[in-house]
N, C-alpha and C positions, 0 to 999 in steps of 0.2 A: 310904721305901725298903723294898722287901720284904724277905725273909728268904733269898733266893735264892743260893747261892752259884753264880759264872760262871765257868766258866776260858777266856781268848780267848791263842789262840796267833797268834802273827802280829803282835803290835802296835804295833813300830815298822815296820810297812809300810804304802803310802799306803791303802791301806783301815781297817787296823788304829787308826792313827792317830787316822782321823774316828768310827769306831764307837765306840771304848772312852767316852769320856764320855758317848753314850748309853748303852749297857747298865751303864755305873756308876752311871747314877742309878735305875736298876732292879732293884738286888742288890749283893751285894759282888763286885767283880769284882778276880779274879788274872788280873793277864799276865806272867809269868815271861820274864826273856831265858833268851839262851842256856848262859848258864852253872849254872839251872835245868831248863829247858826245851829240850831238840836232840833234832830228828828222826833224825840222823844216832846218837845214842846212847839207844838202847831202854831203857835204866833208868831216865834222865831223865824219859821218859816215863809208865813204870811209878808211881814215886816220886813225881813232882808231880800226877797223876788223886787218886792213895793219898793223899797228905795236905790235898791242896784238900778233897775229895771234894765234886767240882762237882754242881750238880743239872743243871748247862746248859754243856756245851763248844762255844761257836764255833772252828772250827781254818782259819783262815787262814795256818797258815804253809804257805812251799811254795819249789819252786824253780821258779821262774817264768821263767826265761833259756833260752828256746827254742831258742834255739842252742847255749848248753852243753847243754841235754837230748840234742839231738841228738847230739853228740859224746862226751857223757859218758853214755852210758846208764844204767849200773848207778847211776853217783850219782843220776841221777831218779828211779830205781826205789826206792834207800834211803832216799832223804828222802822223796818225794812217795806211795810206794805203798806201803814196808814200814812208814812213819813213821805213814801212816792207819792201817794198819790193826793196829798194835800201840795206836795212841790210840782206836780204835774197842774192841781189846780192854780197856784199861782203863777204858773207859766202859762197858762192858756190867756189867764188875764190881762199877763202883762206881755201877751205875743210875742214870747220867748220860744225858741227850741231847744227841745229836751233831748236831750243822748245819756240813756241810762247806762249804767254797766250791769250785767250779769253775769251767770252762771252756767256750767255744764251741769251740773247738779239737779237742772229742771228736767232734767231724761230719767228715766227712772234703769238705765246699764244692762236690759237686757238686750241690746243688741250687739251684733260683736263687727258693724261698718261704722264706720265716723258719721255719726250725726250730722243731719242739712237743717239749715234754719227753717226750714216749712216743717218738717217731722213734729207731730205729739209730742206735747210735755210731761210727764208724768212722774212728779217729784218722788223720791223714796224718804224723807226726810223733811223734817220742817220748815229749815234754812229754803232749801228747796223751791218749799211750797211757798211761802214767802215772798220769795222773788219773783218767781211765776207770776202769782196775784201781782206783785209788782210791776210786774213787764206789761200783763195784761193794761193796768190802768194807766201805763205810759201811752201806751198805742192808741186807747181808746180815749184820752182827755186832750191828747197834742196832737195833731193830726200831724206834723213832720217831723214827729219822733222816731230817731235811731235807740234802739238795746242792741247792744253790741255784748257777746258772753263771750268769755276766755274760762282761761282752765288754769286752778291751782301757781295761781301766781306766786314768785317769789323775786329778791332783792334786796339790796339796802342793807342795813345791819339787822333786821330781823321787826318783829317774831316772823316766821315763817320756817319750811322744811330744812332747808339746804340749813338755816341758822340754828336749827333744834338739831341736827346732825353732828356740827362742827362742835357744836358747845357737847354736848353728850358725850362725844369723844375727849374732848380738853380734861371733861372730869370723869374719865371713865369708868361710865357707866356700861350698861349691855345694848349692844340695839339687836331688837328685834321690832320688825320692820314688815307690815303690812305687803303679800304677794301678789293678791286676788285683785287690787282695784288698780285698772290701766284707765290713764289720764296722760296728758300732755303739757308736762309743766311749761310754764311759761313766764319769761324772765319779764321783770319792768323795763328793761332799757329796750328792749326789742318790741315791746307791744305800744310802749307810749308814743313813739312816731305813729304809725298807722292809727294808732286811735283818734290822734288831734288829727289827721287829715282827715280821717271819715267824720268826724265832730265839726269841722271847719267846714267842710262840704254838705252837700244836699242830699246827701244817700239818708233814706227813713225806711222803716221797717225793723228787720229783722240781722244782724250779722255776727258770723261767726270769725272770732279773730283769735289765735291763739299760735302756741307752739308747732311745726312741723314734728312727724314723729309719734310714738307713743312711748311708755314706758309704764310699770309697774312702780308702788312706792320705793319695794324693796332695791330694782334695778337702779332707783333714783338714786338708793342713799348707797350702793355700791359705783356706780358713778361718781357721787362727790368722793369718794373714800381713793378710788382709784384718778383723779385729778389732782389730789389733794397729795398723793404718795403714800397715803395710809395706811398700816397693815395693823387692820381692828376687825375683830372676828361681826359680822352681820348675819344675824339669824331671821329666816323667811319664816312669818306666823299668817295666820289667817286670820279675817275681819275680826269672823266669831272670839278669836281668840284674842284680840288689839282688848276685847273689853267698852269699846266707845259706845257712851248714851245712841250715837246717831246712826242709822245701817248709814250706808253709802254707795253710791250705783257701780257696781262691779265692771264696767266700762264707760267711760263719759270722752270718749275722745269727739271731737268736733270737726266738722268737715270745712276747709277753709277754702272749696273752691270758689263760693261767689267772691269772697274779699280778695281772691286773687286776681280775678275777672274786673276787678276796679283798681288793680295795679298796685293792692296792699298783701306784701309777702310778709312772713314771720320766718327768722332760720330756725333749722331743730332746736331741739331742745338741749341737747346737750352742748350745742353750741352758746346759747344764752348759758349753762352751767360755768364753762368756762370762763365768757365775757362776766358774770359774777364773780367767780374766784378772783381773775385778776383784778378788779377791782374795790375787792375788799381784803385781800390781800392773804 
């Protein structure tokens, strides 16, 4: 084990989760809850940079409920954008590097090629925008800051899609299942290697890491349905008609040539579907 000390925020969430035993066997790694560590209270933040004094912050935490973003604006703003960037302030302080996590969600979907990490950001939504300001004050307050964005993560025992699928069907219910928005889901077990190597390493900027592939939400949940052996009727609806507080970018796929170009692959996505299933049985 090196001598490295880490600080990972985020770590009981399904990415936080699968990382933290990798970058524990690569330094000493703190992940403080929240009665240490809240984004919503700036001294927390202050106080645990201060006395970690990390050489490497992964910051994974965040509010990720795209529909309370939307409805709750200022709370997205105070955790997800005022929270970066006071964590970004005490990482400059304490000459720490930052590796944020982000989003595909900072595109605003009307394009229909996979997204490059130089392309306009142009959130449709607040979560979004959020993060964006986010990313921004990572770049701009740490000068060997990585934001590294993926796409519609899922894993673990849930909350997440593949878990809102499986349960809905246990108590069945109807699905009807969003057509219109193609993304690239992406498993945690396949994304947390690559992410602790570019984290561990000196790549800063901008990168894009996420699932091979694309898919629709509908084709998603027809996938678990047909992995699973299922036979439950899946009905194709449209955004307008999901009813959600938050529009959402009608394509957000992400181009993963640079992170391939540094020898970090992701396999499809259905392949991470799978390695899911089997592992939650």
């Amino acid at each position: 084990m090196s001598g490295r000390r880490i600080l990972l925020t985020g770590a009981s969430g399904l990415l936080g989760r699968t990382i933290a035993p990798l970058l524990s066997s690569e330094g000493r790694l703190e992940s403080p809850g929240l009665e240490r560590f809240d984004l919503k209270r700036v001294e927390t933040i202050h106080e645990t940079v201060a006395a970690v004094r990390p050489d490497l912050v992964v910051h994974l935490a965040a509010e990720t409920r795209v529909d309370v973003c939307e409805t709750e604006p200022a709370e997205a703003y105070r955790v997800n954008t005022l929270g970066t960037i006071h964590l970004a302030e005490a990482c400059r302080r304490a000459g720490a590097r930052l590796v944020m996590m982000s989003t595909d969600y900072v595109f605003d979907g009307k394009s229909r090629e996979p997204y490059r990490e130089h392309q306009p950001t142009a959130p449709c939504n607040r979560y979004g925008r959020s993060k964006e300001e986010a990313e921004r004050a990572c770049r701009t307050i740490v000068a060997d800051s990585l934001v590294v964005r993926s796409s519609s993560l899922f894993g673990g025992p849930g909350p997440h899609f593949v878990a809102s699928i499986r349960r809905a069907v246990r108590e069945g219910r109807p699905l009807r299942v969003v057509d219109d928005q193609i993304q690239s889901p992406t498993w945690v077990g396949h994304l947390a290697p690559p992410l602790a190597r570019a984290a561990l390493g000196d790549l800063h900027g901008i990168l894009h890491l996420s699932a091979e592939g694309e898919c629709s939400w509908f084709a998603f949940a027809r996938a678990i349905l047909e992995e699973e052996g299922i036979e439950a009727e899946c009905t194709p609806i449209s955004s307008r008609a999901s009813g959600r507080a938050a529009p959402r970018p009608a394509y957000s796929v992400l181009d993963g040539e640079l992170a391939l170009s540094f020898g970090l692959e992701l396999p499809d996505w259905r392949e991470g579907l799978r390695r899911h299933l089997e592992e939650t049985g």
